[in-house]
C-alpha positions, 0 to 999 in steps of 0.5 A: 565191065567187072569181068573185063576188068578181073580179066585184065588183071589176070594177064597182067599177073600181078601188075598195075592193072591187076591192082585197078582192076581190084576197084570196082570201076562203078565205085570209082565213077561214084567217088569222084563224082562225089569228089567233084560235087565235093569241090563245089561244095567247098568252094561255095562254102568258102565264098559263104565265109567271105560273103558274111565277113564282107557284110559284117565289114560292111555294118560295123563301117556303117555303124561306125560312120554314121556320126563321123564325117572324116571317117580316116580310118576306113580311107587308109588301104590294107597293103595286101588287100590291095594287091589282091584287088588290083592283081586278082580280083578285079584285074581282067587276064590282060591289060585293062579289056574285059566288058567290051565286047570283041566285035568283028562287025556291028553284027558278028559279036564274039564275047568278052573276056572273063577277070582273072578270078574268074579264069581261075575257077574255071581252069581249075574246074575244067582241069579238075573234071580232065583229070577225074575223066582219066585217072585211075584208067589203066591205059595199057589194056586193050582198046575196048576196055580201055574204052569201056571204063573211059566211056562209063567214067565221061558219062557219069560225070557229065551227069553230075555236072548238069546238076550245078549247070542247070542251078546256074542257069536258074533267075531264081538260083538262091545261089545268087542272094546268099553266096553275093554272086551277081547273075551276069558272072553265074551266066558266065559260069553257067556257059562253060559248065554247059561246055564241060557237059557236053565236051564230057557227053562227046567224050561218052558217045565217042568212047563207045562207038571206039568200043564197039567198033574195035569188035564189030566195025563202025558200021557194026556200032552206029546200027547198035546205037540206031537199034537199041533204044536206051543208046538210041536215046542217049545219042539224042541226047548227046546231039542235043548237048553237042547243037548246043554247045555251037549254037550258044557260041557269043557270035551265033547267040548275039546274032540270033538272041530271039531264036537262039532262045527257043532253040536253047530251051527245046534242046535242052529239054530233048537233052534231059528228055533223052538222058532219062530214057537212056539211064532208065531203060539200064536202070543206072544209079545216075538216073538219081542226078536227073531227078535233081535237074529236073526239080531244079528245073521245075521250081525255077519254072514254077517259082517264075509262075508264082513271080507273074501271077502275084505281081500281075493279077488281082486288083485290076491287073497291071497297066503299062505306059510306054513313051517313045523319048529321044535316042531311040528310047523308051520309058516303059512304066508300068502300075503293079497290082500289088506293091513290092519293096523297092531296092537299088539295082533290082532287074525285072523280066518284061513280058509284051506279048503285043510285042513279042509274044511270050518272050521275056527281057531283063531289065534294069528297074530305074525307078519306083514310087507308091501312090494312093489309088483311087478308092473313092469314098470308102475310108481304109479301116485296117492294115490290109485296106491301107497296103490296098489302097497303094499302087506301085509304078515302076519304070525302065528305060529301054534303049532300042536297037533290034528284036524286041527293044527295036520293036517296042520304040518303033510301036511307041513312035509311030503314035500320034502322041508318042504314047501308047498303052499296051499289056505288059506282065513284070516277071520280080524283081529280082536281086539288086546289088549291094546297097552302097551306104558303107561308103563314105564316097561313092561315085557312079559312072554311066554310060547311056541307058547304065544311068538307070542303075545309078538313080536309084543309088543316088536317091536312096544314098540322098534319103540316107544321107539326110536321115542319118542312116549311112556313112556317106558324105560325098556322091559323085555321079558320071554320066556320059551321054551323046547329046543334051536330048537323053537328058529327057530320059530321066527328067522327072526322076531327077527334078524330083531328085534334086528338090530332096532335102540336104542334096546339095550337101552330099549330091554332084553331077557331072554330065560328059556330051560326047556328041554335042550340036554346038558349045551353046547346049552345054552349059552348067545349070550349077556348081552341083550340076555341070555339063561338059563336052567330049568325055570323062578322063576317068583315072583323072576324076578319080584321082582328084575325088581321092585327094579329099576322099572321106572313108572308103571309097565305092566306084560303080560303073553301068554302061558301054564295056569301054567305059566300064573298062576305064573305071575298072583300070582307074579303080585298080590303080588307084589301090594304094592310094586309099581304100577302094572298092569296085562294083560293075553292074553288068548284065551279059547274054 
C-alpha cells in the first residue's frame, strides 16, 4: 500500500496526491479513529457534566423543600430551559409520534421514531464516520488505489465502532448508571451503531473485491476471497454483519422475537469469530480493538453469571408463584434467596426454563416486600442471622400475548386453581429510574400493565412524604385500563397502599374504563379515589393540576405509545406555564 501510494505521488509530480501520498495511510486510519473514539469520548463527558448538575439540581430542590409546602420558587419555569425541552429534548421529529409503534397489521411492526436529540447524535455520528471513510483519500488516482485506501479506511473503522457497539448492547453497560441514559434510548443507539458497522464492513468487502477486480476480473477476486484464509474469514464475517443488519429490522424482529434472539447472538459471535481469524492471520494493529469487544463481551456475560447465581442459590433457592388474573394476565412472585435493595423503576430478566427454556425476558419489578422466614425456634444472634432470616418477594405482572407471556398465562390458566409453582431464576435487578422526591407534583400516567412502574413510585413517594424526606406534596396517579377486572392486577399492592399513614394528604387516584360493560361498574370508592368512563383528556388533567401546582412538576408516563405520546404533547406544551419535567419509562425491543 505504501509503494502505491509513493507511486502516485510520483506521476502526479508535485500535485495533491503527492502531498497525501507523503502520509502514511496506516497513520491516518489510525488518527481518525482515535478522532472517532475521541467524539465519544467528549460527548460522554459532556452528558457526565450534565448528568452531576441535574443530581445537584435535584438535592439542593429536595433539601430545600422538605419544610416548604409552596415551594414557588421551583414552579417558576426558566425561558430557555424551556424552549430547549419543549423544542429539543423532548420533542419527537414531527408532531407529537414517537413511542407508537408504526404498525402495517397486528403482526407486521415497523418501529418508532426517535425524539429530536436523538436524531441529532445520530446524524451527527453517522455523518461524522461518512466523512472520516473518505476524506483525505485522493479520488483522481487509479481505481485500484483508490480502492485500496477506501477499503483499509471502512475496515479500520468499523472496527472501532464494535467497541461502543457492543458496550451498548451490554444489560450491565455502566454506562447507563453513570451517564442517566436509560436502556431502551442505549438499545436505540445500540441498532444504529450495529448499522454504521455493517454498512462500513460492506463498504470494505466491496472495496476490495472493486480492487482486485480492476486487475484480475470478479471471477479472479471471489477465488481470492474463497482461497485465501484471512479474507475467507473476513468475508464471513462480513456476511454475518450483513444477515444482521436485515434480520435485526423492527418488522423481522417484532415478528420473530424468539428466534430473532438466538439468531442475533450466533451471528454475532460468527462476526467477532471471523474478524479475529481475518486480522490475526495479517497480523493487523486492529486485532487490538477485537480484544476489547470480546472483554466486553465477556464480563457482560459473566457479570449476568454472578447476577443468577447470587440472587438465585443458596438458602433453599428461589420459589415462584404464578396467578393467572383477568385481561390475559399474570402476577409472577417469586421469593429470593437473598434480599436485594428494592427501588422504583428496577426491571429484572426472568428465566423459566418450563417455559421457555433458557431465554430470558425483562421485566418491570411492580413490588417487593421482606418478611421474616420461618426459622424455627432458633433465635438470630447477630447481624448475618438477622439479614438470614428475611426473605424478599418480588413480583411482575406479565400481560400475555405470544411467545413466552403467551405461554406462561395459558400454563397458569389451565390449573385448576389458577395457580401454578413453577422454577423461575430473576436475573438483577437492574437500574431503575430517577427517584422522583425532587417534585413538589408528581403525576403518573399508566396504561395497562405500565401501572407496575407507577406503584412503587406512589408507595416510596407516600412513605417519603409521611417521613418528611422529599418535597412532595401532591401525587396524582392516571391509570387507564379497559375494564374494572384489571383492577384485580394490583389489588393488594394498593389496599396496602391506601391504609399508609398521611396517604390521603398527598395521594389521588384517578381510574379511566376505556371499555366499561355498563354505567354500574364505574363508581368512585372516594374523593381520593375515582373512576371514570372513556379516557383521560391529558393536556386537560395537566392543565387543571398546574393551576395549583406546588414546586416543580414531574409527569411520568408507562404504557401504550399513544399514551405516552399524549403526555409527552401535554407536557411540552405546558413549558411556559411552570416548571415541568417529563420522564417516560419505555422499554423497546
Amino acid at each position: 500500500m505504501s509503494n502505491s501510494s509513493a507511486g502516485a505521488g510520483a506521476n502526479g509530480g508535485g500535485t495533491k496526491a503527492e502531498a497525501t501520498a507523503s502520509v502514511d495511510p496506516d497513520v491516518v486510519n489510525h488518527m481518525l479513529s482515535d478522532y472517532l473514539l475521541l467524539v465519544l469520548g467528549s460527548i460522554s463527558a459532556a452528558l457526565l457534566v450534565w448528568r452531576f448538575t441535574t443530581m445537584l439540581v435535584r438535592y439542593v430542590r429536595t433539601v430545600t423543600c422538605l419544610h416548604n409546602n409552596t415551594q414557588r420558587y421551583f414552579a417558576v419555569p426558566s425561558a430557555k430551559f424551556a424552549w430547549f425541552k419543549k423544542n429539543i429534548q423532548y420533542a419527537p421529529i414531527l408532531g407529537k409520534r414517537h413511542n407508537r409503534e408504526f404498525q402495517l397489521s397486528s403482526a407486521v411492526n415497523v418501529g418508532t421514531l426517535p425524539t429530536r436529540l436523538q436524531l441529532v447524535f445520530l446524524v451527527g455520528y453517522f455523518a461524522t464516520n461518512v466523512a472520516f471513510c473518505v476524506m483525505t483519500i485522493d479520488y483522481s488516482g487509479p481505481l485500484k488505489q483508490v480502492a485500496a485506501l477506501l477499503r483499509n479506511r471502512t475496515g479500520y473503522l468499523a472496527v472501532v465502532n464494535m467497541i461502543p457497539l457492543f458496550i451498548m448492547a451490554g444489560r450491565n453497560n455502566p454506562l447507563i448508571s453513570l451517564l442517566g441514559i436509560s436502556f431502551d434510548t442505549f438499545n436505540l443507539l445500540h441498532r444504529w451503531l450495529g448499522r454504521i458497522v455493517a454498512l462500513e464492513s460492506l463498504a470494505h468487502t466491496l472495496a476490495f473485491l472493486v480492487s482486485n477486480a480492476a486487475a484480475n476480473g470478479w471471477d479472479g477476486a471471489f477465488k481470492t476471497v474463497f482461497k485465501v484464509p484471512y479474507m475467507t474469514w473476513g468475508f464471513v464475517s462480513t456476511c454475518a454483519m450483513v444477515v444482521i443488519l436485515i434480520q435485526a429490522a423492527s418488522i423481522f424482529r417484532h415478528a420473530y422475537y424468539e428466534m430473532f434472539k438466538i439468531a442475533h447472538i450466533l451471528l454475532a459471535v460468527a462476526s467477532v469469530v471471523g474478524l479475529y481469524y481475518h486480522l490475526d492471520m495479517k497480523k493487523l494493529p486492529q486485532i487490538k480493538y477485537v480484544y476489547a469487544v470480546i472483554v466486553l463481551w465477556a464480563l457482560d456475560r459473566a457479570a449476568r453469571l454472578i447476577r443468577l447465581g447470587y440472587r438465585n442459590i443458596g438458602s433453599g433457592g428461589t420459589k415462584t408463584l404464578v396467578e393467572a388474573l383477568p385481561g390475559n394476565a399474570c402476577r409472577v412472585t417469586v421469593t429470593m434467596a437473598r434480599p436485594w435493595e428494592f427501588r422504583p423503576g428496577q426491571h429484572a430478566y426472568l428465566y423459566m426454563p418450563a417455559i421457555s427454556h433458557w431465554q430470558s425476558h425483562p421485566f418491570t419489578v411492580a413490588w417487593s416486600d421482606e418478611a421474616d422466614a420461618a426459622n424455627g425456634e432458633k433465635l438470630p444472634m447477630d447481624r448475618q442471622d438477622v439479614l438470614s432470616s428475611k426473605k424478599t418477594t418480588v413480583s411482575f405482572i406479565i400481560r400475555g400475548r405470544t411467545g413466552f407471556t403467551g405461554n406462561l398465562y395459558s400454563r397458569a390458566a389451565a390449573c385448576v386453581s389458577g395457580k401454578m409453582m413453577t422454577t423461575c431464576f430473576v436475573e438483577g435487578p437492574y437500574r431503575g429510574s430517577h427517584r422522583l422526591h425532587s417534585y413538589g407534583t408528581v403525576m403518573l400516567f399508566a396504561g395497562g400493565v405500565g401501572i407496575t412502574q407507577a406503584v412503587p413510585h406512589v408507595r416510596d413517594l407516600v412513605a417519603a412524604y409521611s417521613n418528611g424526606t422529599a418535597a412532595t406534596r401532591k401525587i396524582i396517579l392516571v391509570w387507564v385500563i379497559q375494564t374494572p377486572e384489571h383492577l384485580e392486577w394490583i389489588r393488594p399492592w394498593m389496599t396496602e397502599i391506601l391504609a399508609m399513614e398521611k396517604r390521603r394528604e398527598v395521594l389521588r387516584i384517578m381510574l379511566f374504563v376505556s371499555r366499561p360493560r355498563s354505567t354500574k361498574e364505574i363508581h368512585s370508592p372516594s374523593a381520593t379515589v375515582q373512576m371514570f368512563p372513556g379516557r383521560p383528556n391529558v393536556d386537560t388533567l395537566l392543565g387543571m393540576e398546574m393551576e395549583n401546582q406546588v414546586g416543580t412538576l414531574g409527569v411520568s408516563a408507562c404504557g401504550p405509545g399513544a399514551l405516552t405520546d399524549e403526555v409527552r404533547l401535554a407536557a411540552r406544551n405546558r413549558q411556559y406555564q411552570g416548571s415541568v419535567d417529563f420522564v417516560e419509562e419505555a422499554f423497546s425491543w
